[in-house]
C-alpha positions as CSV (number, residue, x, y, z in Angstrom):
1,X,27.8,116.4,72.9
2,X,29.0,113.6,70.7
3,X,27.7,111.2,73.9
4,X,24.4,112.7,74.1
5,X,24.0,112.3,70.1
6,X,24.7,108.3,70.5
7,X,23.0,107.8,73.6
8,X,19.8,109.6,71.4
9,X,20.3,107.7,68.1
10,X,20.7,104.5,70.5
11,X,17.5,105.3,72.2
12,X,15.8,106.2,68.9
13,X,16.9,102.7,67.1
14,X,15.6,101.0,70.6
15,X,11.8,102.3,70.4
16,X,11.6,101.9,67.0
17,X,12.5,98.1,67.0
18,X,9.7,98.0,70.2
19,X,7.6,99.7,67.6
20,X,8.3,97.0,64.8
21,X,7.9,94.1,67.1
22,X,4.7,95.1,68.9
23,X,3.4,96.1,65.5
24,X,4.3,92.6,64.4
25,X,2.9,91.0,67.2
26,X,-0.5,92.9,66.6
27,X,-0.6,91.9,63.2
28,X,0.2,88.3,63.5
29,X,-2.8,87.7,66.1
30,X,-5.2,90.0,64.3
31,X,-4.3,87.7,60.9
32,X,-4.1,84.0,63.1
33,X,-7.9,84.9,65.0
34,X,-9.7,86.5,61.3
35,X,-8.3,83.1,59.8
36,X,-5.5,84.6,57.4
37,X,-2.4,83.1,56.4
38,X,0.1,84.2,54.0
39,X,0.0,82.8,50.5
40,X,3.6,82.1,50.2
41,X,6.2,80.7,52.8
42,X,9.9,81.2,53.2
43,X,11.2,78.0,53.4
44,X,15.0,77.6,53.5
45,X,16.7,73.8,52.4
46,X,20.0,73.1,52.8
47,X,21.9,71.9,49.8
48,X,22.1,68.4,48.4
49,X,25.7,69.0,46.6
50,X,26.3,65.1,44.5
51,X,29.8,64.4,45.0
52,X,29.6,61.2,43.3
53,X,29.1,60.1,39.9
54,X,28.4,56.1,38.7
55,X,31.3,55.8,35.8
56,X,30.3,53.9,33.0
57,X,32.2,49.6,33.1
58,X,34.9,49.8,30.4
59,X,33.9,47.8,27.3
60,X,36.9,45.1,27.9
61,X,35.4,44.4,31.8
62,X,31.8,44.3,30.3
63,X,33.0,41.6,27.4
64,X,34.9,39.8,30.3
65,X,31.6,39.4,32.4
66,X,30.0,38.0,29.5
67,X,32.2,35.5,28.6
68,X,32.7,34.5,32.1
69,X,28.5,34.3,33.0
70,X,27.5,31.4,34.5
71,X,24.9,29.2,32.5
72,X,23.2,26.9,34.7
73,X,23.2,23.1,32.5
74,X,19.6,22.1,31.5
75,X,17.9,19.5,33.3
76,X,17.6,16.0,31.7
77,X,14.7,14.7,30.1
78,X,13.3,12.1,32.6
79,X,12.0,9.1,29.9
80,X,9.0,7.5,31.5
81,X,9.3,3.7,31.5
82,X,5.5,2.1,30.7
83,X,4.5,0.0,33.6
84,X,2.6,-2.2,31.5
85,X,4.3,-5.7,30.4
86,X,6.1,-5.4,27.1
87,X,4.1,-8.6,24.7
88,X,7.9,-9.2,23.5
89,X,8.7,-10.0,27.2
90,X,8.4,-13.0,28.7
91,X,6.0,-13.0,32.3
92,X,7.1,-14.3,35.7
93,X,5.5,-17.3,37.6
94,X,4.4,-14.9,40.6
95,X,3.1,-12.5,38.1
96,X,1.3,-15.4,36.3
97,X,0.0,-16.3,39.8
98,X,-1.5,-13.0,40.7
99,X,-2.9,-12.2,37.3
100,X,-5.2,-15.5,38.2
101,X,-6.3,-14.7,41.8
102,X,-7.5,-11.6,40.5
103,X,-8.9,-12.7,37.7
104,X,-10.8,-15.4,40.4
105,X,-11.7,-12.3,42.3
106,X,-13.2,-10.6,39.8
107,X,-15.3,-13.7,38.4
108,X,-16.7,-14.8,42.0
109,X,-17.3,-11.3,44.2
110,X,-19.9,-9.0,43.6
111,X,-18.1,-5.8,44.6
112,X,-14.9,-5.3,44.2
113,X,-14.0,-1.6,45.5
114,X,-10.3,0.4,44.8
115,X,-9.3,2.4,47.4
116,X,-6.5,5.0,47.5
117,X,-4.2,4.4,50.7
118,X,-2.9,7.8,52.0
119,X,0.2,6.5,54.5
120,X,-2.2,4.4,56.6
121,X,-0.7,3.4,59.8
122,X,-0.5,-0.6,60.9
123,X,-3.0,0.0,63.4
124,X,-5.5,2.0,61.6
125,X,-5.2,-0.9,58.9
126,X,-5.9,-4.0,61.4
127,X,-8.9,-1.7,62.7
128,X,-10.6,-1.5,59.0
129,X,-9.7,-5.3,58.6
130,X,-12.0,-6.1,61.6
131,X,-14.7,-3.8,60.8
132,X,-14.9,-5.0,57.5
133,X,-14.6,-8.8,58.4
134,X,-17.1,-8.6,60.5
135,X,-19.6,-7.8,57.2
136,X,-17.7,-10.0,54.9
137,X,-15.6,-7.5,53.5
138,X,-12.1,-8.6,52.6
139,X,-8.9,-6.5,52.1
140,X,-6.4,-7.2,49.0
141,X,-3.3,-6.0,48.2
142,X,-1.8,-6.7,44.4
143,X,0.9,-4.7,43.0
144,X,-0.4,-1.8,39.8
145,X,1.5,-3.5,37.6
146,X,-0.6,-7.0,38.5
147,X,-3.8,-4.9,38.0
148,X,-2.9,-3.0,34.8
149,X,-1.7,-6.2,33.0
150,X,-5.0,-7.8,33.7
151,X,-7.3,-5.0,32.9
152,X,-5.7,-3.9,29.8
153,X,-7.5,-6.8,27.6
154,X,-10.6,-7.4,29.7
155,X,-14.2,-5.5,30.3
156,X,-13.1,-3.6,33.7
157,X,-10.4,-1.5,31.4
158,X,-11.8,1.8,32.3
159,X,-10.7,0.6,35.7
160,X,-7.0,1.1,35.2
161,X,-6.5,4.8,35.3
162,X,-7.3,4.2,39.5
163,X,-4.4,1.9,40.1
164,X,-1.9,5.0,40.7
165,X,0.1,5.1,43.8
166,X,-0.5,2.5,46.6
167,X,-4.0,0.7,46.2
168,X,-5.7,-1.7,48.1
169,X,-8.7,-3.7,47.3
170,X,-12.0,-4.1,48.9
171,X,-14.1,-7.7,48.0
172,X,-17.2,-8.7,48.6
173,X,-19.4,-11.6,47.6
174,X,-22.4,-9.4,48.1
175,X,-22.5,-5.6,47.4
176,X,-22.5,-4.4,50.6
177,X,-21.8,-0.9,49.6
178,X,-23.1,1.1,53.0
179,X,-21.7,-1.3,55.5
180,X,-18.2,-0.4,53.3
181,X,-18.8,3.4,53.5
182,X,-19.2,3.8,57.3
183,X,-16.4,1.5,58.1
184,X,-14.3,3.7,55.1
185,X,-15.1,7.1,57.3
186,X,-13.3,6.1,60.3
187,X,-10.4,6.0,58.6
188,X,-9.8,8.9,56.3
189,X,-6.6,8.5,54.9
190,X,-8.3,5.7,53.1
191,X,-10.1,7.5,49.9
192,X,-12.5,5.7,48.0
193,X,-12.1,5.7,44.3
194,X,-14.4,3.8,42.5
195,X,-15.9,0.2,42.7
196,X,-17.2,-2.1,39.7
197,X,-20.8,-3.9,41.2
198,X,-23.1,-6.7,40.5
199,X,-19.6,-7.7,37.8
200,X,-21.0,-5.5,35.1
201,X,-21.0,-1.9,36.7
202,X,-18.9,0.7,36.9
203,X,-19.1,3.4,39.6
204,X,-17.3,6.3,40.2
205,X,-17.3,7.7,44.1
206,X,-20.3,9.8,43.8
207,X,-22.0,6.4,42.0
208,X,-21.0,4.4,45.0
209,X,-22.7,6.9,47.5
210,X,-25.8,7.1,45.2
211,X,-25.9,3.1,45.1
212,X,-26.1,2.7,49.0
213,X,-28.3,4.8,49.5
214,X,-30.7,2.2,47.2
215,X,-33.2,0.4,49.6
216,X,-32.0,-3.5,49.6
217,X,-33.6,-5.9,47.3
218,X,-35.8,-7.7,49.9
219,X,-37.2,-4.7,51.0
220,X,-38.0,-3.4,46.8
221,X,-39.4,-7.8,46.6
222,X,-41.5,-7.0,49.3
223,X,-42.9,-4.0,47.9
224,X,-43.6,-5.4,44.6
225,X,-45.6,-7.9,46.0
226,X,-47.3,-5.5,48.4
227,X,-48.7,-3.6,45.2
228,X,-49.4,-6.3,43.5
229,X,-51.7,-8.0,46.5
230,X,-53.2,-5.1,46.7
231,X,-54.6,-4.5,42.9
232,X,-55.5,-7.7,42.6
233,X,-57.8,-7.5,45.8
234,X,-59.1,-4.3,44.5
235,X,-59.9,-5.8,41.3
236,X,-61.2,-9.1,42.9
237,X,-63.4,-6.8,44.8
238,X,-64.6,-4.8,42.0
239,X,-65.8,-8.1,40.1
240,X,-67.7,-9.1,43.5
241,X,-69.1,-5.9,44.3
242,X,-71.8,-6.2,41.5
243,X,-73.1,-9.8,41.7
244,X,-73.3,-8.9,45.5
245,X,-75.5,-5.5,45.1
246,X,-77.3,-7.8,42.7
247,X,-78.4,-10.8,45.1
248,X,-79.4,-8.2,47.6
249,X,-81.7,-6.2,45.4
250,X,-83.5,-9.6,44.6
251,X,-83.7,-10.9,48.1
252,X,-84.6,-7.3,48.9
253,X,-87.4,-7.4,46.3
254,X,-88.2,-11.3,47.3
255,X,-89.0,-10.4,51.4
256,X,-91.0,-7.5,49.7
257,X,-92.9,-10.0,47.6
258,X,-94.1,-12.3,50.7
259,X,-95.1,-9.6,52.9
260,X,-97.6,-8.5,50.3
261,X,-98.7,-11.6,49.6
262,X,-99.4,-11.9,53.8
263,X,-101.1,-9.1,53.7
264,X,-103.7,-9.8,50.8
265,X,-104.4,-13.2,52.2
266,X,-105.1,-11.5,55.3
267,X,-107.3,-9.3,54.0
């Protein structure tokens, strides 16, 4: 009896967990397909148990690590020597000697042209030397401190802020400012800074460019005296034009005269 009471209670707790799980089954896809879903989740995390805590440094290591900080040493002050010549100190012959050729430079050429040289090659160098020989163009090298010792008391002061770094010099006895340009763009690491022309004018590198783009001063002569030919015809023929309508009216009127005169004699 007691075996056919398990066996029962067995077969009982069987269908009713097949009742529970088809049940739950149902439910779920009826809920999934009308586009339910439960409001709240069961979500199990494991625990995050903090086994280790940061202790606070003792006051005596924290006084030790200040006293023993490293303090980097400050970097001197770097004095910057004035490359101009002291009037206290005495001048070299060379310096004496260059200070004169430029000054001879400056009194004789036309255009004299600083350019800023950007680690030009040797060969680069000889190529701009025979482009600009070939259009009278020479190349000088002085040192800055030549230049700014020269430039300080004269007119072409405003010139001495361009002599910084390596320089070279571009003369000309005639401003030939656009033959200088397209020889100047071959070589790029040579950058034009300014030019003083005609010995009185100052040009920045935008002044430059503006000034070869001038037509040349034959070509403005010849049309000055193109305009001025012309007026002075158009005024020479003004003046003619009424003495000339004039004497043809009267010979007009004269040949008018005679043929009436023919005719009345005729009659």
């Amino acid at each position: 009896m007691k075996m056919d009471a398990n066996r029962r209670k067995t077969t009982k707790g069987r269908r009713r967990n097949f009742l529970f799980k088809m049940a739950a089954t149902l439910c779920g896809k009826l809920l999934l397909r009308q586009g339910w879903l439960p409001v709240t989740h069961c979500v199990r995390h494991g625990s995050k148990a903090v086994t280790r805590h940061k202790k606070p440094m003792h006051f005596l290591k924290q006084k030790l690590l200040a006293v023993t900080e490293y303090i980097p040493p400050k970097p001197p002050v770097s004095k910057r020597r004035d490359p101009q010549v002291k009037p206290n100190q005495e001048e070299s012959g060379l310096m004496v000697l260059l200070k004169r050729e430029v000054q001879i430079i400056f009194q004789e050429c036309e255009m004299i042209a600083v350019v800023h040289n950007s680690a030009t090659n040797a060969e680069n160098m000889l190529h701009l030397k025979h482009r600009l020989h070939k259009h009278g163009i020479a190349v000088r090298f002085f040192p800055n401190q030549v230049m700014r010792a020269f430039l300080a008391g004269s007119q072409y002061s405003n010139l001495e802020p361009l002599f910084l770094g390596p320089t070279v010099l571009l003369v000309s006895k005639e401003p030939k400012v656009k033959e200088m340009l397209q020889a100047l763009r071959a070589v790029p690491q040579m950058v034009l800074m300014g030019a003083c022309i005609d010995k009185n004018t100052l040009l920045s590198l935008q002044g430059v460019v503006n000034y070869s783009k001038l037509p040349s001063l034959a070509t403005v002569q010849g049309q000055v005296v193109s305009g001025l030919s012309l007026q002075t015809s158009q005024t020479a023929a003004m003046l003619q034009h009424h003495p000339t309508h004039l004497t043809a009216l009267l010979q007009q009127y004269l040949t008018q005269k005679g043929q009436e005169g023919t005719h009345a004699g005729s009659d």
